[in-house]
C-alpha positions as CSV (number, residue, x, y, z in Angstrom):
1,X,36.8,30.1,4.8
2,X,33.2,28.9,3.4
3,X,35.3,29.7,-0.4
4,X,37.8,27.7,0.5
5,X,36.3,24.6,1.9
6,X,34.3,25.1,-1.5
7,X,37.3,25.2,-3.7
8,X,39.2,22.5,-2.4
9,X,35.3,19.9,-1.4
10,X,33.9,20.3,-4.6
11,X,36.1,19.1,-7.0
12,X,37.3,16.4,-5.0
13,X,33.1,15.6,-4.2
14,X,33.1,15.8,-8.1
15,X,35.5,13.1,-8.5
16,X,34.2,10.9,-6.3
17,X,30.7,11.2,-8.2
18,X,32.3,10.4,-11.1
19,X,33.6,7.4,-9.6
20,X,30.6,5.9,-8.0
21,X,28.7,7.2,-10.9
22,X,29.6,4.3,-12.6
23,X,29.2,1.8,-10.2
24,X,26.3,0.2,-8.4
25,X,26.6,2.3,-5.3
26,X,23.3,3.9,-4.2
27,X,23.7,7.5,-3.0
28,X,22.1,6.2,0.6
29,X,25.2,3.9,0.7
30,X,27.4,6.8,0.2
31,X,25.2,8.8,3.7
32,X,25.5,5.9,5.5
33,X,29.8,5.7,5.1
34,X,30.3,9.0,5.6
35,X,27.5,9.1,8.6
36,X,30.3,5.8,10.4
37,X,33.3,7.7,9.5
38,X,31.8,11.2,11.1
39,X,31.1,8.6,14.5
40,X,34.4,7.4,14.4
41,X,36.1,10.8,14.4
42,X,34.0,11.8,17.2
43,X,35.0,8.6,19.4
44,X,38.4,10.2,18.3
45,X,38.1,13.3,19.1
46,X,36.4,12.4,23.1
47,X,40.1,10.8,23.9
48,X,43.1,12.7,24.8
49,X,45.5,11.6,22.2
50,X,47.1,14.2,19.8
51,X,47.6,11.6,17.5
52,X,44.1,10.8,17.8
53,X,43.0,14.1,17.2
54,X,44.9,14.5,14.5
55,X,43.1,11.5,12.5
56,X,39.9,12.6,13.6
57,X,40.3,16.3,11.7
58,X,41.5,13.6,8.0
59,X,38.1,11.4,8.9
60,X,35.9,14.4,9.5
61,X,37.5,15.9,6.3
62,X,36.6,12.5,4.5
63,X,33.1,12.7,5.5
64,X,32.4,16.5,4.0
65,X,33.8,15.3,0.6
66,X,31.3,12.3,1.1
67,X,28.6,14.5,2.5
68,X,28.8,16.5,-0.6
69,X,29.1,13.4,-3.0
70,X,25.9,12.1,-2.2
71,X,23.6,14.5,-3.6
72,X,25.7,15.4,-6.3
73,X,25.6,11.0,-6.7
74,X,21.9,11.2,-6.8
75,X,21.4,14.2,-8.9
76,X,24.1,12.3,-11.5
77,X,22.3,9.1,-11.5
78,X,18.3,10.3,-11.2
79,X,18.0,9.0,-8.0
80,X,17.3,12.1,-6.5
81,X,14.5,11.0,-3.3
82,X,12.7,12.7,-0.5
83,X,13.9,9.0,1.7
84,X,17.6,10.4,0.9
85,X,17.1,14.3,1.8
86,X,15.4,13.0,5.1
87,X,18.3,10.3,5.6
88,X,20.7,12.7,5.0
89,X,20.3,15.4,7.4
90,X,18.6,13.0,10.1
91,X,22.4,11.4,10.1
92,X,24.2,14.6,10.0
93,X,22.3,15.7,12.9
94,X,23.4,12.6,14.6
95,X,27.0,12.8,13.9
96,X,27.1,16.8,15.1
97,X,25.8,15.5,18.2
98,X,28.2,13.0,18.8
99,X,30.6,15.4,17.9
100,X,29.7,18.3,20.4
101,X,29.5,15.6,23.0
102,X,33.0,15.0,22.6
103,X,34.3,18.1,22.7
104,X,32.4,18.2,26.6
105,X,35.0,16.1,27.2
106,X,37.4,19.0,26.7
107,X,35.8,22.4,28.2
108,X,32.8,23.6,29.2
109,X,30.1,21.1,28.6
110,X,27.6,24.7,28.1
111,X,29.9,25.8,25.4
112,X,29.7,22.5,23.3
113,X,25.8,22.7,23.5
114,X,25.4,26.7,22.8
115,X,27.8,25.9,19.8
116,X,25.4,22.9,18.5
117,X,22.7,25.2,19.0
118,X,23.9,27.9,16.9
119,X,25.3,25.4,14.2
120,X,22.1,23.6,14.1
121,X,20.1,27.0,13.8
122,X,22.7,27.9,10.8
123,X,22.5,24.9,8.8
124,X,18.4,25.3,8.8
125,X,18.8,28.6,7.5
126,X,21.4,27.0,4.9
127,X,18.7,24.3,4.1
128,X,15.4,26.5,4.3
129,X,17.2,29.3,2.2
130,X,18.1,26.7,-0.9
131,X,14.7,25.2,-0.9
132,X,12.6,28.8,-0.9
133,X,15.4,29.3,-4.0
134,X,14.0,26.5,-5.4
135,X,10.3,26.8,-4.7
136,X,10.3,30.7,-6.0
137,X,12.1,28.6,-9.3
138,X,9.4,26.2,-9.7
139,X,11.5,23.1,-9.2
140,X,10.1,20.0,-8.3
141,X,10.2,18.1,-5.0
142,X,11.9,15.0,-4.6
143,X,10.4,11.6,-4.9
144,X,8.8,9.6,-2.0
145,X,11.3,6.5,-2.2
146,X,12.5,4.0,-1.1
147,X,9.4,2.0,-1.9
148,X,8.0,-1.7,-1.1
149,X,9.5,-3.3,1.6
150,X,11.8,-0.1,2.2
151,X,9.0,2.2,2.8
152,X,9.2,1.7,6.6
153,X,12.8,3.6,6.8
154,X,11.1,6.8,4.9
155,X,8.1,6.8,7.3
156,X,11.0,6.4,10.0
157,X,13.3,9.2,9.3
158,X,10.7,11.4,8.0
159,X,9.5,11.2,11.5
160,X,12.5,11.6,13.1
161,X,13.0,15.0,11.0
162,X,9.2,15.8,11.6
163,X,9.6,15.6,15.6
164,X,12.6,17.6,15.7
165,X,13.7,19.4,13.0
166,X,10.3,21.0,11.2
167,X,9.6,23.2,13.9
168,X,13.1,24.6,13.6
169,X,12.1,24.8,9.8
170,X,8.8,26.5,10.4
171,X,9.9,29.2,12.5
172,X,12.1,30.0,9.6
173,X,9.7,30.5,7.4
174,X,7.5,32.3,9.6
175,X,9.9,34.6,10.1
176,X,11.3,34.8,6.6
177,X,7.6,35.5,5.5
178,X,7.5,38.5,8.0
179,X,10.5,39.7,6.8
180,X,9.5,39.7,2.9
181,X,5.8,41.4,4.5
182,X,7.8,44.1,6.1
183,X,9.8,44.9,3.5
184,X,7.1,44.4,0.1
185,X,4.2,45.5,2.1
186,X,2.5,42.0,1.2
187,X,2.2,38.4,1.9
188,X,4.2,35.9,0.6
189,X,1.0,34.1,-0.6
190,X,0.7,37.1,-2.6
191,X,3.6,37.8,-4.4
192,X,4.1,37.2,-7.9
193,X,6.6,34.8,-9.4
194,X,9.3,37.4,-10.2
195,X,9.1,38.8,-6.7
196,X,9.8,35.5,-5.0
197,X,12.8,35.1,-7.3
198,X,13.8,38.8,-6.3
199,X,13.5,37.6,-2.7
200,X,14.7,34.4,-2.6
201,X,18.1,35.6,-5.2
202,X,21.2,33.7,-5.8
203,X,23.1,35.9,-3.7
204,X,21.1,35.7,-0.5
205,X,20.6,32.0,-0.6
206,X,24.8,31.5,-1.7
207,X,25.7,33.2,1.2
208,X,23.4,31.2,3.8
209,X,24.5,28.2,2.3
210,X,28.2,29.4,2.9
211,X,27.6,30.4,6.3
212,X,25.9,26.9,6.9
213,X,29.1,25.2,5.4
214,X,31.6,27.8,6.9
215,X,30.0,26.2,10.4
């Protein structure tokens, strides 16, 4: 399923870079539609109407094209920013939970939260797994932004991620560092460049980030 959602969201996420791309659209802009539209198709999805539901599935369909616009939007444009990786997944958290709360309008309100749960747990190993790929590559962290006036909202959803989302992020490393102990026989502080890369390969990190879309 993750292959198709791939082959059918990227080129259309491709587009729509291409578009804004030449406009003055900032890629934040781009989080916060997609962030209302994924609201609105939870409100959808909490009624009873068919119909409803049915408009909900287009909207939430919108917002993964949007969802993956906006990186590729601020990779295009150099306005790649640790403010927009923070703003990004503190809204997509947001919307997921809207989204499960809806659905305990349906079944089992248990159900709705275990399946948050194991979402939530599977997109951190998506976003953990692409930034050890990264890190084992040498590439650079983002930059602070927004600055001046707007430094307040990084502070803000920095925090927001700090409180409840690093812990989920350090337990994943912890235990990806015992893993890559148990298996090389040393720590990850220890390893050499070309080990890390070995570790943290293309292939293990695709298919993380495929189960984390695939969710």
């Amino acid at each position: 399923r993750s292959e198709l959602v791939m082959f059918l969201v990227r080129p259309a996420a491709n587009a729509v870079v291409r578009v804004l791309a030449r406009t003055g659209v900032e890629p934040w802009q781009v989080v916060a539609g997609h962030t209302v539209i994924g609201f609105v198709a939870a409100y959808l999805v909490a009624t009873y109407s068919h119909s409803a539901w049915v408009w909900a599935a287009v909207l939430l369909q919108v917002k993964t094209v949007l969802d993956n616009a906006d990186g590729g939007l601020a990779r295009a444009t150099g306005r790649v920013t640790e403010f927009g990786r923070y703003f990004d997944t503190v809204c997509d958290l947001l919307v997921n939970v809207a989204l499960f709360a809806a659905l305990t309008r349906h079944g089992p309100a248990a159900g709705a939260w275990v399946a948050f749960v194991i979402v939530t747990l599977a997109l951190t190993a998506d976003f953990n797994a692409e930034r050890l790929y990264k890190e084992a590559r040498g590439v650079k962290p983002s930059e602070p932004g927004p600055p001046g006036a707007w430094a307040w909202s990084l502070a803000l959803v920095r925090g927001f991620y700090q409180a409840v989302l690093s812990p989920q992020d350090r337990a994943y490393r912890a235990l990806d560092a015992w893993l890559f102990r148990t298996a090389a026989g040393k720590r990850w502080t220890e390893a050499d460049s070309g080990e890390r890369q070995r570790w943290a390969d293309l292939f293990s990190t695709a298919s993380l980030v495929n189960l984390g879309l695939s969710t």
